[in-house]
DRENDO-1510 file (C-alpha; in Angstrom, 1 decimal, always signed):
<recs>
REC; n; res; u; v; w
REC; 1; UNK; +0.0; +0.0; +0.0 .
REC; 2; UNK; +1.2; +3.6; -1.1 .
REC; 3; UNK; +2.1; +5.6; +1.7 .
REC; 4; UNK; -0.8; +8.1; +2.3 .
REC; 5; UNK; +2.0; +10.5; +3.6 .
REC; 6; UNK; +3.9; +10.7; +0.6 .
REC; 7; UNK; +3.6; +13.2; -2.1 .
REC; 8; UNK; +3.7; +11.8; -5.6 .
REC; 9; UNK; +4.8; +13.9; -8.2 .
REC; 10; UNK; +1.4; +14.3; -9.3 .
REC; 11; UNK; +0.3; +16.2; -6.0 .
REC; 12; UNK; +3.1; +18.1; -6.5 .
REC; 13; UNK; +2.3; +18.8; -10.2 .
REC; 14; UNK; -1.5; +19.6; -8.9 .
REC; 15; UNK; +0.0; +21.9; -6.0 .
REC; 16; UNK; +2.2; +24.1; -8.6 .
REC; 17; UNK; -1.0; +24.3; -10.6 .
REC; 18; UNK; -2.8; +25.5; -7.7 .
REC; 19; UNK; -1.0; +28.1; -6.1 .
REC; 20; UNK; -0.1; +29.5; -9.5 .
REC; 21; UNK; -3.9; +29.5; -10.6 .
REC; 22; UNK; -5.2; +31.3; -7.5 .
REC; 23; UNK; -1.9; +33.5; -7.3 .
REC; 24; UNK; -3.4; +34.8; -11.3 .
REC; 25; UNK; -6.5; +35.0; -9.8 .
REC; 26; UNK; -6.2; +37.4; -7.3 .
REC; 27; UNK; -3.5; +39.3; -8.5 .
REC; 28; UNK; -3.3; +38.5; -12.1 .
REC; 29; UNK; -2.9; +39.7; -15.0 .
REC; 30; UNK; +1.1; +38.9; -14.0 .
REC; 31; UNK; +3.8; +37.7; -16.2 .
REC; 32; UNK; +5.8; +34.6; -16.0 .
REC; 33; UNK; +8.5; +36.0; -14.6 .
REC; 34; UNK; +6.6; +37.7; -12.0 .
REC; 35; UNK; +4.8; +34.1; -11.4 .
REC; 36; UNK; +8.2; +33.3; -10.4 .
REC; 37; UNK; +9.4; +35.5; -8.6 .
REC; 38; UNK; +6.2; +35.5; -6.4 .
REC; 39; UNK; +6.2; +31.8; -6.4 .
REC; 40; UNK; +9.7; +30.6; -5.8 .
REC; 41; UNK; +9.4; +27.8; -8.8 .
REC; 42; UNK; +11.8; +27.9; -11.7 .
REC; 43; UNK; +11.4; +29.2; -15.1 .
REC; 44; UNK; +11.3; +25.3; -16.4 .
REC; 45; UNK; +8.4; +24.3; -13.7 .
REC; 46; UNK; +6.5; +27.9; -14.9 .
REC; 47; UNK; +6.7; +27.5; -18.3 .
REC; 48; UNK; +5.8; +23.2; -17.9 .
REC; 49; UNK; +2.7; +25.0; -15.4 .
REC; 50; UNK; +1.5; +27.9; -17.4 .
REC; 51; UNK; +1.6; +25.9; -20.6 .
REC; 52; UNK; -0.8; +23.4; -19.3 .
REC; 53; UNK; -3.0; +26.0; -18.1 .
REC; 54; UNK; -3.1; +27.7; -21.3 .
REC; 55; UNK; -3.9; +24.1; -22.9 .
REC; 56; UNK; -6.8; +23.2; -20.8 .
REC; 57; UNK; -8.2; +26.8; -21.5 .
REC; 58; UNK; -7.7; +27.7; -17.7 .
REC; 59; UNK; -5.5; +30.3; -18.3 .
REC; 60; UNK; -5.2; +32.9; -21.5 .
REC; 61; UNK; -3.0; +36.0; -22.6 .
REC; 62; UNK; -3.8; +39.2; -21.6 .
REC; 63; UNK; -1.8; +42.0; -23.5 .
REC; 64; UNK; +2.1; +42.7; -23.2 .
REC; 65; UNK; +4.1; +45.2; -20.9 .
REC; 66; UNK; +7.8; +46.3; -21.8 .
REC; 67; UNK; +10.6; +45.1; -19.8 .
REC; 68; UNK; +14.2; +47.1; -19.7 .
REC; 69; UNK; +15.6; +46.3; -22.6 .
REC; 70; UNK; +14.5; +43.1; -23.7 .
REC; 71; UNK; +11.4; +41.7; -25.4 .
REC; 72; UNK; +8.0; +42.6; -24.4 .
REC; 73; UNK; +6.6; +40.3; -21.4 .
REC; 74; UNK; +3.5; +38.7; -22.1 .
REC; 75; UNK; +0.7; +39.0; -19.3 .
REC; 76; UNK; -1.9; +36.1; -18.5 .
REC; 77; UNK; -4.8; +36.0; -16.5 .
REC; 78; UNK; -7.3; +33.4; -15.7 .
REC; 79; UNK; -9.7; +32.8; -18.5 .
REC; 80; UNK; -13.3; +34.4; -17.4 .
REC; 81; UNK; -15.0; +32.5; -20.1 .
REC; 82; UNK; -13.6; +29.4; -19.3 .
REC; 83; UNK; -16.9; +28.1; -17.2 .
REC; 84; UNK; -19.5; +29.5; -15.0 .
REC; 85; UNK; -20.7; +29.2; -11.6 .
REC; 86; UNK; -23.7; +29.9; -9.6 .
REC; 87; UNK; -24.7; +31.8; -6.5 .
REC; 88; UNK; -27.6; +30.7; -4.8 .
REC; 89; UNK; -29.4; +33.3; -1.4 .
REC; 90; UNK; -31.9; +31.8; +0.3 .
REC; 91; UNK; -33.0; +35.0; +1.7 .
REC; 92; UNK; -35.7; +35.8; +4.6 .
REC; 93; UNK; -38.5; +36.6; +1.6 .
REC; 94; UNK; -36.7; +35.4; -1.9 .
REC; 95; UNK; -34.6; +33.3; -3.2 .
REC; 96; UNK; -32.0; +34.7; -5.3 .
REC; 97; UNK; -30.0; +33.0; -8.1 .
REC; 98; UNK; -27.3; +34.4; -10.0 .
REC; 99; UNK; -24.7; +33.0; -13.1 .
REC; 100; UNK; -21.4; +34.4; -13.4 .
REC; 101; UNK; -18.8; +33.7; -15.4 .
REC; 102; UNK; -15.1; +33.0; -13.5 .
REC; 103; UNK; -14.2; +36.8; -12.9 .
REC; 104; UNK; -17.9; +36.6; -11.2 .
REC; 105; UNK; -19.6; +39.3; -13.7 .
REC; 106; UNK; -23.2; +38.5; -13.9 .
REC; 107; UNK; -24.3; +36.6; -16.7 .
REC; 108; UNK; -28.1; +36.1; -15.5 .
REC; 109; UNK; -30.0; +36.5; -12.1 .
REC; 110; UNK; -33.6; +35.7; -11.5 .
REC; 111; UNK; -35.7; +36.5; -8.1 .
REC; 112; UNK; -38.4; +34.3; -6.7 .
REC; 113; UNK; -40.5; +35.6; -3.8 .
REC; 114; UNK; -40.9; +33.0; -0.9 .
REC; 115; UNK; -44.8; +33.8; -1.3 .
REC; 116; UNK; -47.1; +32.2; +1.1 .
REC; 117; UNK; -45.4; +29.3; +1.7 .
REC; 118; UNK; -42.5; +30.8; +3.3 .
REC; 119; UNK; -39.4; +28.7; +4.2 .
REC; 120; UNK; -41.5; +25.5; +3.6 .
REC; 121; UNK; -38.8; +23.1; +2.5 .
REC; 122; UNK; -39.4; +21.5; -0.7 .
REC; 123; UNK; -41.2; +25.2; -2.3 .
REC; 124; UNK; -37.7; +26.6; -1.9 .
REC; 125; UNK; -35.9; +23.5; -3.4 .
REC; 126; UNK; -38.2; +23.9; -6.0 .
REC; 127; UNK; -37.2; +27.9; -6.3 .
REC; 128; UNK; -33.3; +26.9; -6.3 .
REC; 129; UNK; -34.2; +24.4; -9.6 .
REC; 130; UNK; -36.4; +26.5; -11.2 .
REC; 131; UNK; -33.7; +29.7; -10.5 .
REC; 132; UNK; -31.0; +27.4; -11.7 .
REC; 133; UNK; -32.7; +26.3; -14.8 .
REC; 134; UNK; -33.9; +30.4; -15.5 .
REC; 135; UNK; -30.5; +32.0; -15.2 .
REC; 136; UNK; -28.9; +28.7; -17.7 .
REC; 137; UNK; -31.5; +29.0; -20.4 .
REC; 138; UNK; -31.4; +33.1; -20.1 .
REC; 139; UNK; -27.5; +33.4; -20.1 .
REC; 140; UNK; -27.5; +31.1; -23.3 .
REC; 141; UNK; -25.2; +28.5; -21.7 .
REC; 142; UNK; -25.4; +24.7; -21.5 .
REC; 143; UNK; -25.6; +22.8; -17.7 .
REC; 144; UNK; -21.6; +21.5; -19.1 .
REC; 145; UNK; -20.5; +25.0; -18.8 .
REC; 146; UNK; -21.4; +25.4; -15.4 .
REC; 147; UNK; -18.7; +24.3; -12.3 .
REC; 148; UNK; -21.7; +23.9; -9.8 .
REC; 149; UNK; -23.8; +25.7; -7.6 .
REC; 150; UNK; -23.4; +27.3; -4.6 .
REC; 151; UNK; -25.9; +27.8; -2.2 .
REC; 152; UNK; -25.8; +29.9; +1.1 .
REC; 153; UNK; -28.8; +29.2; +3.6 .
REC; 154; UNK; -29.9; +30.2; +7.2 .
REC; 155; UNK; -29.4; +28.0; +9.7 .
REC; 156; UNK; -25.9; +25.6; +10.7 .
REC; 157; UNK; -24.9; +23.4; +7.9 .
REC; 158; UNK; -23.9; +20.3; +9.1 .
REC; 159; UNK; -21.3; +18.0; +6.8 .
REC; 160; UNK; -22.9; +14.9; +7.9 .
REC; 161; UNK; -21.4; +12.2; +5.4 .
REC; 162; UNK; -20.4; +14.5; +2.1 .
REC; 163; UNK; -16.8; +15.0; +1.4 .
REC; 164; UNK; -14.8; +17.4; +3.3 .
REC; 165; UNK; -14.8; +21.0; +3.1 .
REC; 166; UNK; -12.9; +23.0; +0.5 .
REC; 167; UNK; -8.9; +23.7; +1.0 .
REC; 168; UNK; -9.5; +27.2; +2.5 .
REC; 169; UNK; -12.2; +26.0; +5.2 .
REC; 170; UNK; -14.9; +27.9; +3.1 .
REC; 171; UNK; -17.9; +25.9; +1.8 .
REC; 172; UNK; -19.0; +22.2; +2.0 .
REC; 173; UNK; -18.3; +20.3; -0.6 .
REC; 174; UNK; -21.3; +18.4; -1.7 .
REC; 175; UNK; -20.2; +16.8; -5.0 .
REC; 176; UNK; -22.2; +14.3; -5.7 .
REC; 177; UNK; -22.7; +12.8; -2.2 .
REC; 178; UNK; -26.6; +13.5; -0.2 .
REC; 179; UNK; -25.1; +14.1; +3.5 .
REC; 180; UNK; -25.9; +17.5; +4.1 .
REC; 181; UNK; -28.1; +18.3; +6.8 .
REC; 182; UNK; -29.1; +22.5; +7.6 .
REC; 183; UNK; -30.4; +22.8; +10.8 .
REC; 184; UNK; -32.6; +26.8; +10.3 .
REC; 185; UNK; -34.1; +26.5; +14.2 .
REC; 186; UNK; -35.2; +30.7; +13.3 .
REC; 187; UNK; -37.0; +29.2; +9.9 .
REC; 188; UNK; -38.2; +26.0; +11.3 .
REC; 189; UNK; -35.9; +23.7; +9.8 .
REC; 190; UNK; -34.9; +21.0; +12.2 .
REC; 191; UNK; -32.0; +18.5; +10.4 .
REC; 192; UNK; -33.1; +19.6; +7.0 .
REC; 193; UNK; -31.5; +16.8; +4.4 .
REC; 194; UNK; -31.0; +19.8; +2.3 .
REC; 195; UNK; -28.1; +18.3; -0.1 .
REC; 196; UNK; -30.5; +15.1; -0.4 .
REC; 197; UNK; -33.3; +17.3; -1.6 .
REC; 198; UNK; -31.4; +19.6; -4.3 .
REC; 199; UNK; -29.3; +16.3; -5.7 .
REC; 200; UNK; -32.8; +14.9; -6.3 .
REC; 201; UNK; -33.3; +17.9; -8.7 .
REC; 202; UNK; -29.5; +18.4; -10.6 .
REC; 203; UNK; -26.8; +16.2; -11.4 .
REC; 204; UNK; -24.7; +19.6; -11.2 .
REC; 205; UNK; -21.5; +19.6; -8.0 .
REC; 206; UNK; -23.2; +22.0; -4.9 .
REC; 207; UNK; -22.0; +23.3; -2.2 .
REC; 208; UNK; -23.7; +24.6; +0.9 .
REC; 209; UNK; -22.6; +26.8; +3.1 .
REC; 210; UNK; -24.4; +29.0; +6.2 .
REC; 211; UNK; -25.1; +32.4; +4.6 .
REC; 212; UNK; -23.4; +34.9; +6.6 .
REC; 213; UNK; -20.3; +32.6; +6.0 .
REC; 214; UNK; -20.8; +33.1; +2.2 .
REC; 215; UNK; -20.7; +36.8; +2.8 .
REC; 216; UNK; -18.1; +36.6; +4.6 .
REC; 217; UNK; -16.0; +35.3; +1.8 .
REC; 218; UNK; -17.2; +37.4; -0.7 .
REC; 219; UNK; -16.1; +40.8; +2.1 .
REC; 220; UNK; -12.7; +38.6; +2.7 .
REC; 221; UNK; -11.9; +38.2; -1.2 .
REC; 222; UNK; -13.2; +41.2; -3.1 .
REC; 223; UNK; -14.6; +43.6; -0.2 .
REC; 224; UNK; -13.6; +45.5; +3.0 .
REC; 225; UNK; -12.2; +42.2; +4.8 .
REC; 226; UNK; -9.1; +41.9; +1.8 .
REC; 227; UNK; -6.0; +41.5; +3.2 .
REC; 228; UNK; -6.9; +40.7; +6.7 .
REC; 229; UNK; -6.0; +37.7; +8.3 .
REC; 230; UNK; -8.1; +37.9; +11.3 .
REC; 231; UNK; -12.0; +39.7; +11.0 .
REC; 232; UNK; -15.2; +39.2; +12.0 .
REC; 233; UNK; -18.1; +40.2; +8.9 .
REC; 234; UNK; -21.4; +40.5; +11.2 .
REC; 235; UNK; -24.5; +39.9; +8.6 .
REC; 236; UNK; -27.2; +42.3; +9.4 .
REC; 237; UNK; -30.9; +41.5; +7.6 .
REC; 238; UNK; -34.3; +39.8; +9.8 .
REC; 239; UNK; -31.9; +37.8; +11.6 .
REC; 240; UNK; -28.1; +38.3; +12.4 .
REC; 241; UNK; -25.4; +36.2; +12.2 .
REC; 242; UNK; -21.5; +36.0; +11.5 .
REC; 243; UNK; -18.4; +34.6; +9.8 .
REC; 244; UNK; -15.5; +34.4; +12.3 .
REC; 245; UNK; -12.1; +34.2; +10.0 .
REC; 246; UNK; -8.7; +33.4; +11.7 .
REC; 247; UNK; -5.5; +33.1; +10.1 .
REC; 248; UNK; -7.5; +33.6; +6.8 .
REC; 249; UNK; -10.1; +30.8; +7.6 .
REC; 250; UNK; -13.4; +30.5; +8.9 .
REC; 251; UNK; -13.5; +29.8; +12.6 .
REC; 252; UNK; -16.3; +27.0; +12.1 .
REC; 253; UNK; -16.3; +25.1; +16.2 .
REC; 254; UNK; -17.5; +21.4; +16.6 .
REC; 255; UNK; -20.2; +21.3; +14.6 .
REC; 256; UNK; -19.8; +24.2; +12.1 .
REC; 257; UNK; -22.3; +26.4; +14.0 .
REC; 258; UNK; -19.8; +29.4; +14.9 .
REC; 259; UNK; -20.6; +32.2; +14.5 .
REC; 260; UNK; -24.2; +32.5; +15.7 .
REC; 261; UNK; -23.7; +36.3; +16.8 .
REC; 262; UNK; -27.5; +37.3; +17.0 .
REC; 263; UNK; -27.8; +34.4; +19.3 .
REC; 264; UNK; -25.7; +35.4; +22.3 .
REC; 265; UNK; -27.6; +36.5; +25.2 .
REC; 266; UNK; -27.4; +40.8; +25.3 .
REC; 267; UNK; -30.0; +40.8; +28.1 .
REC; 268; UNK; -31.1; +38.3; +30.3 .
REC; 269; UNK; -34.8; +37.6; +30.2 .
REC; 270; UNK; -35.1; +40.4; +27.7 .
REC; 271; UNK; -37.1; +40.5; +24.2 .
REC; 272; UNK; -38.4; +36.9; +22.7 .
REC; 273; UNK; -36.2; +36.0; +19.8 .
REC; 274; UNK; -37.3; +33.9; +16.4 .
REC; 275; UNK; -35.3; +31.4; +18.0 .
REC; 276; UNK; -37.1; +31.0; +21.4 .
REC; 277; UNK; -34.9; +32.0; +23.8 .
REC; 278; UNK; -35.3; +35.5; +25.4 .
REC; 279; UNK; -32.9; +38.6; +25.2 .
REC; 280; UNK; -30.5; +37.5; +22.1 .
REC; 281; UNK; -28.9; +40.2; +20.1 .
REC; 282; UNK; -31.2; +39.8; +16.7 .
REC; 283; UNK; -34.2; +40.5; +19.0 .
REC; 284; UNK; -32.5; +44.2; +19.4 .
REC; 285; UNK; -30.7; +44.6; +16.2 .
REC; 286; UNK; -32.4; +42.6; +14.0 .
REC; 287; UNK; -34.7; +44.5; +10.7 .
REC; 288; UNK; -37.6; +42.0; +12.0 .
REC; 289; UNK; -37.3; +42.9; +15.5 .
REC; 290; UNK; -35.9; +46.5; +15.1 .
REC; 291; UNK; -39.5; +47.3; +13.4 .
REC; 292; UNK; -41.7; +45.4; +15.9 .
REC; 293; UNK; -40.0; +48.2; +18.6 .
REC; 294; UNK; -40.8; +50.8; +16.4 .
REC; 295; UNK; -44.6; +49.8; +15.7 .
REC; 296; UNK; -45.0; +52.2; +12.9 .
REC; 297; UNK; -44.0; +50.4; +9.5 .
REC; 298; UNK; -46.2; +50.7; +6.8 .
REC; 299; UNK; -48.4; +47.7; +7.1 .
REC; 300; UNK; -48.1; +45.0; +4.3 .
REC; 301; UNK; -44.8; +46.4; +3.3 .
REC; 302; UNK; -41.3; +44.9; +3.0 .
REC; 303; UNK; -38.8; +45.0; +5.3 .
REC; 304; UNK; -36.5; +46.9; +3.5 .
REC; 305; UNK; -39.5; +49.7; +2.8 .
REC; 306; UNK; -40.5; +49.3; +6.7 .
REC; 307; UNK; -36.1; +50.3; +7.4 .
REC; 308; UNK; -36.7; +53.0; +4.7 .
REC; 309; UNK; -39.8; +54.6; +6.4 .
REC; 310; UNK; -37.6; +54.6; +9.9 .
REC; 311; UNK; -34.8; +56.3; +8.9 .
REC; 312; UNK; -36.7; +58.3; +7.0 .
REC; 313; UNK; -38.7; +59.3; +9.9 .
REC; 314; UNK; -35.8; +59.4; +12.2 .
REC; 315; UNK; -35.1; +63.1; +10.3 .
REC; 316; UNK; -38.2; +64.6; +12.4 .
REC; 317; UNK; -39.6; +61.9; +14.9 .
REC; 318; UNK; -37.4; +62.1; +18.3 .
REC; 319; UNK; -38.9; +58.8; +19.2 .
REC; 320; UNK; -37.7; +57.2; +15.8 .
REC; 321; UNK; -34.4; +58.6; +16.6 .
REC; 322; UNK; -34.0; +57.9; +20.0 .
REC; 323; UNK; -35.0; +54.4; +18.5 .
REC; 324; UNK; -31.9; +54.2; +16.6 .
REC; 325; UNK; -29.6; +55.5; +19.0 .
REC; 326; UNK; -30.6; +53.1; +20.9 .
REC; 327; UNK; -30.2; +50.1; +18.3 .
REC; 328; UNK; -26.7; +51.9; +17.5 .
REC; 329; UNK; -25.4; +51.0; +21.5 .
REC; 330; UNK; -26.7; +47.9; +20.9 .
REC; 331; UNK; -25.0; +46.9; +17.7 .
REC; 332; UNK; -21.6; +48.3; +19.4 .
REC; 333; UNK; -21.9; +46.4; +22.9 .
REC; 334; UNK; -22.6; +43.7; +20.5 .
REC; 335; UNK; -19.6; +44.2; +18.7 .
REC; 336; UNK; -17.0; +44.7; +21.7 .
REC; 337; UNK; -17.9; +41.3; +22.5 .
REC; 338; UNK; -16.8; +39.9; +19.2 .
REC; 339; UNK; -14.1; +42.4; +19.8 .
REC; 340; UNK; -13.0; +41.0; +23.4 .
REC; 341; UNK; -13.7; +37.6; +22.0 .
REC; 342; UNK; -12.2; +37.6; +18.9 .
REC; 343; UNK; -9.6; +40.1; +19.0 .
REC; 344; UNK; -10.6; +40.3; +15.0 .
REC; 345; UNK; -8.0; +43.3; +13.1 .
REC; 346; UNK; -11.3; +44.3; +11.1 .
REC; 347; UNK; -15.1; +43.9; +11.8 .
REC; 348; UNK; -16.8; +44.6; +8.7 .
REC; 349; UNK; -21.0; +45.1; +8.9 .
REC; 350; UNK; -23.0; +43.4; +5.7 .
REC; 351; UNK; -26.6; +42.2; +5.0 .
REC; 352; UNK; -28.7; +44.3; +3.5 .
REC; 353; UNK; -30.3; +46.1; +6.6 .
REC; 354; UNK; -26.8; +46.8; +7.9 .
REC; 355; UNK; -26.0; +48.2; +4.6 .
REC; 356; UNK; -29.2; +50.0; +5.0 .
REC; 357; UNK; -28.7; +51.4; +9.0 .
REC; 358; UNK; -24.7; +51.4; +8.8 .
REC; 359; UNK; -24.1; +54.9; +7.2 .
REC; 360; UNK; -26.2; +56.4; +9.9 .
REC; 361; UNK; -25.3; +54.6; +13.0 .
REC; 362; UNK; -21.4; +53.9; +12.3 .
REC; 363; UNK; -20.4; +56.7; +14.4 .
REC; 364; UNK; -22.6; +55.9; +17.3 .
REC; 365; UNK; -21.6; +51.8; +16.8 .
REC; 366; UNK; -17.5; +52.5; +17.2 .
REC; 367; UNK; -18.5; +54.7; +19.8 .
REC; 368; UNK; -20.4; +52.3; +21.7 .
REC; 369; UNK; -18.2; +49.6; +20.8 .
REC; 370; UNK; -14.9; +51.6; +22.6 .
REC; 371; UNK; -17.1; +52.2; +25.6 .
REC; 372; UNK; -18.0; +48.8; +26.2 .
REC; 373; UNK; -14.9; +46.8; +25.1 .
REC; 374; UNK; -11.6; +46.5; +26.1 .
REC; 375; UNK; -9.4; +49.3; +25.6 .
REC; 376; UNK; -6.6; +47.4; +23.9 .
REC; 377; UNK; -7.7; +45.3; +21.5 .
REC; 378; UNK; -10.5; +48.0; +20.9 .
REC; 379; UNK; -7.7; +50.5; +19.6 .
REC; 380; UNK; -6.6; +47.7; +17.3 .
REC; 381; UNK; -9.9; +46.5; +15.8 .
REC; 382; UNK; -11.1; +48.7; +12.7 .
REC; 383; UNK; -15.4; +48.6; +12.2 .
REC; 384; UNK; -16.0; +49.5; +8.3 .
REC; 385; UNK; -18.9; +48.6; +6.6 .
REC; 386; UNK; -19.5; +46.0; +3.7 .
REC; 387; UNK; -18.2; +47.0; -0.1 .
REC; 388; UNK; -20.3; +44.2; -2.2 .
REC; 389; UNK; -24.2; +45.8; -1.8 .
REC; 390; UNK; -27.0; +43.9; -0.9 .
REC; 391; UNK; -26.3; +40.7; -3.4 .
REC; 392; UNK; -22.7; +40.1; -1.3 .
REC; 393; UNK; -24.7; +36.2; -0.1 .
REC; 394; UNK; -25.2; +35.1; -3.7 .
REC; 395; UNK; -21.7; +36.3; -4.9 .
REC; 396; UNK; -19.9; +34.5; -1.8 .
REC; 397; UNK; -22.0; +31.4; -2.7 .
REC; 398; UNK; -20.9; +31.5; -6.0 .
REC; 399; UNK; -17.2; +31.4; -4.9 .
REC; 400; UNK; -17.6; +28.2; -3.1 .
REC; 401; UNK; -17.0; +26.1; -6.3 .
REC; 402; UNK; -15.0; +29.0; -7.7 .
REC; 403; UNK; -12.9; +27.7; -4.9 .
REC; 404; UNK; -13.2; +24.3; -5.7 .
REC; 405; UNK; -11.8; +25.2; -9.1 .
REC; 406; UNK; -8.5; +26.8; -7.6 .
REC; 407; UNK; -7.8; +24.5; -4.9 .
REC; 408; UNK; -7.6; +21.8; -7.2 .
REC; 409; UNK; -5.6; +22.9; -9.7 .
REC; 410; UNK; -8.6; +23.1; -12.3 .
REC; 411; UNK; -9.7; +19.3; -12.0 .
REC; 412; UNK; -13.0; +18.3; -14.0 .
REC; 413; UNK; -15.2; +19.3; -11.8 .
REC; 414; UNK; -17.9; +17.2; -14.1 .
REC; 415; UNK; -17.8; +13.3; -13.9 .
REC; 416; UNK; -17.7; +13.0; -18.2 .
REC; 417; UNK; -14.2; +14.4; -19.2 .
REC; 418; UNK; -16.0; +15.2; -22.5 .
REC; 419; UNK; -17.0; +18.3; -20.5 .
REC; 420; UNK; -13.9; +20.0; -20.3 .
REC; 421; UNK; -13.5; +20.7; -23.8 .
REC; 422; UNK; -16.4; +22.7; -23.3 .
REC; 423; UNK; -15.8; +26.5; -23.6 .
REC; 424; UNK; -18.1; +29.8; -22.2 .
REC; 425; UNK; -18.0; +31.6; -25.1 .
REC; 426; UNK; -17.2; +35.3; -22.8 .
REC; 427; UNK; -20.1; +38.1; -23.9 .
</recs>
C-alpha cells in the first residue's frame, strides 16, 4: 500500500497548478516572470505549469508590458470564459440566483418571492431548480458549462457524510454525495436533508454553506475584509449572524455552527427572539425585531421599505431617533464582545439592513463599541462597513465552487471528461 503520507509527483504537479492559478486570480494579470518571482518555482516548472493551463483553457494571454531592454513580457490572466458558476441566497422573503462567469460578472440573475409558503422546505428547493434552470436558459449556456452551484442558507450546515470541506475552510463540498443536513431553528428547519433534496433535482456539484459565511468570503476576497487575516463580517438582515475568520479561515467550532452572533444573550430575560430563547442580540438589532420596537411600519410592506420609512422618519420623529440611537449601543456592545472575544483586526458590517442602518449609525456603533470593550484590543480593531451591496450572499455562494476550481488545480469538476472541452463563449 502507497504511503498516504507521501507526495507523488502528481500532487506536487496539482499543487504548482494551484497556487499559481489562485496567485493569477487574485493578482493577475502577471507575467511569468513575476509568477516566479512570487512563487519561488523555476522558469522550467513555470513555463511546464503555465503551458498546461493555457492548454486546458484555464489560463489565457492578456496583453504585453515592456521590460528594460528586452522583449516585451507577455501578461496572463485566468480565463473568465472558461466556465460559469452559480450563486444561490436563500434570503428571509426570496430566493435569489445568480450565473457568473469566472471573474464573477453577472451573466443572468432571476428573483423568486418566498410567497405564502415561506421557508417550507421542498417550495424553496423547488425555487433553487427553477432559478437554476432560469439563469442557464437566459444566459444562453449549457448545464456542461457550469462548475456547480453554490448555495448559502440560514441556519448551521452540518457536513454529515459529504466530502470534506474546501482547501480554504470555506464551503461544504457536496459533490455528488446527499449528507448534508441545515439545521434553520429561526426558519423552522430541524436537520433539513438539504443536499439530499437539491441532488434529487440536478446532477450539477453544490456546495452549501451558512449564509453569513458566504458573505463573509465574498467581504474577505473582493470587499472591506481583503488583506486581513483575522476579522469578523457580522451579517445584518431579519436575523443576524457571523463569519468568524482566523489566520485567513473561517473559525467553524465542533459542529460548524460558529458564528451564531445574534444568538448570544445581550440581556437576560429580555425580548423573545425567532429562536425562542429571550434577550438574544437579533431581538435588538435585527430588521424583524428592530420594526416590531418601532410599531410604525407601513403595514403590508417589505422590510427593506418598513427600514426605509424609519430612517426616513428618524429626520423629524425624536422617538424614531431615540430608536436608533438606541439600536446603535446595541450593535456596538454587541460588537466589543466579538471584539474581546475575537480580538478580529477588522469587523466589517454586511446584509442588507446593515447596509441600510450602517451609514447612519457607524459613528454611534465604534462609539459604543470603545465604551464597552476592552481598551486594547479596541484601539486595534477597525469597524468598516461592507463593499459588495446587498447581493454580497449570492456572490460569496458562487465562490464556493470557484474555490473548488482553484484549490484543485482546475480538476474536472464534471464526472464525463468530454465536459472540459467545453468552452463559455465570454459576452
Amino acid at each position: 500500500m502507497a504511503d498516504r503520507g507521501k507526495r507523488t509527483v502528481r500532487d506536487l504537479r496539482r499543487g504548482n497548478r494551484s497556487a499559481l492559478l489562485r496567485h493569477l486570480y487574485f493578482e493577475g494579470p502577471l507575467s511569468r516572470q513575476e509568477l516566479g518571482r512570487d512563487s519561488g518555482l523555476s522558469a522550467g516548472s513555470i513555463s511546464n505549469v503555465v503551458g498546461d493551463l493555457i492548454a486546458d483553457g484555464l489560463v489565457e494571454e492578456a496583453g504585453s508590458v515592456d521590460s528594460d531592454g528586452g522583449r516585451p513580457r507577455i501578461l496572463l490572466r485566468v480565463a473568465a470564459g472558461y466556465g460559469c458558476v452559480v450563486g444561490v441566497d436563500v434570503g428571509e422573503t426570496r430566493v435569489r440566483v445568480e450565473l457568473f462567469d469566472l471573474a464573477l460578472t453577472e451573466l443572468a440573475a432571476a428573483d423568486l418571492p418566498l410567497s405564502d409558503s415561506g421557508h417550507d422546505v421542498d417550495h424553496v428547493v423547488r425555487l433553487i431548480l427553477d432559478g437554476l434552470s432560469a439563469v442557464v436558459r437566459d444566459a444562453g449556456v449549457s448545464e456542461s458549462d457550469v462548475l456547480g452551484v453554490g448555495v448559502g442558507v440560514p441556519g448551521i450546515v452540518e457536513q454529515g457524510d459529504a466530502a470534506p470541506g474546501t482547501a480554504n475552510g470555506f464551503g461544504v463540498d457536496l459533490g455528488s454525495g446527499e449528507g448534508i443536513v441545515v439545521h434553520g431553528q429561526t426558519i423552522g428547519w430541524d436537520a433539513v436533508p438539504f443536499g439530499r433534496l437539491l441532488r434529487a433535482g440536478t446532477d450539477l456539484p453544490l456546495y452549501i454553506d451558512n449564509g453569513a459565511k458566504t458573505l463573509g468570503q465574498a467581504e474577505m476576497w473582493f470587499g472591506a475584509g481583503r488583506g486581513a487575516g483575522s476579522a469578523v463580517i457580522a451579517l445584518l438582515g431579519s436575523g443576524v449572524g457571523a463569519c468568524v475568520v482566523a489566520d485567513g479561515k473561517p473559525y467553524r467550532g465542533a459542529t460548524s455552527s460558529a458564528g451564531e452572533w445574534g444568538h448570544t444573550t445581550l440581556q437576560v430575560g429580555g425580548r423573545l427572539c425567532r429562536c425562542g430563547a429571550r434577550g438574544c442580540l437579533e431581538a435588538y438589532v435585527g430588521a424583524e425585531a428592530l420594526l416590531e420596537r418601532w410599531g410604525r411600519a407601513p403595514a403590508g410592506q417589505s422590510e427593506e421599505v418598513g427600514l426605509t420609512a424609519l430612517l426616513a422618519a428618524a429626520e423629524d420623529d425624536p422617538s424614531a431617533a431615540a430608536l436608533l440611537a438606541e439600536t446603535a449601543e446595541y450593535l456596538g456592545a454587541g460588537i466589543a464582545d466579538l471584539i474581546n472575544l475575537f480580538n478580529p483586526e477588522r469587523i466589517v458590517i454586511g446584509g442588507w439592513a446593515g447596509l441600510m442602518i450602517g451609514p447612519r449609525l457607524l459613528p454611534a456603533v465604534r462609539e459604543a463599541a470603545v465604551a464597552y470593550a476592552l481598551h486594547h484590543p479596541c484601539a486595534q480593531t477597525s469597524i468598516e462597513m461592507g463593499r459588495l451591496g446587498p447581493d454580497a450572499v449570492t456572490v460569496g455562494a458562487a465562490t464556493l465552487p470557484l474555490a473548488r476550481l482553484l484549490d484543485s488545480g482546475g480538476a474536472p469538476w464534471n464526472r464525463n471528461p468530454t465536459v472540459r472541452e467545453a468552452r463559455l463563449e465570454v459576452r
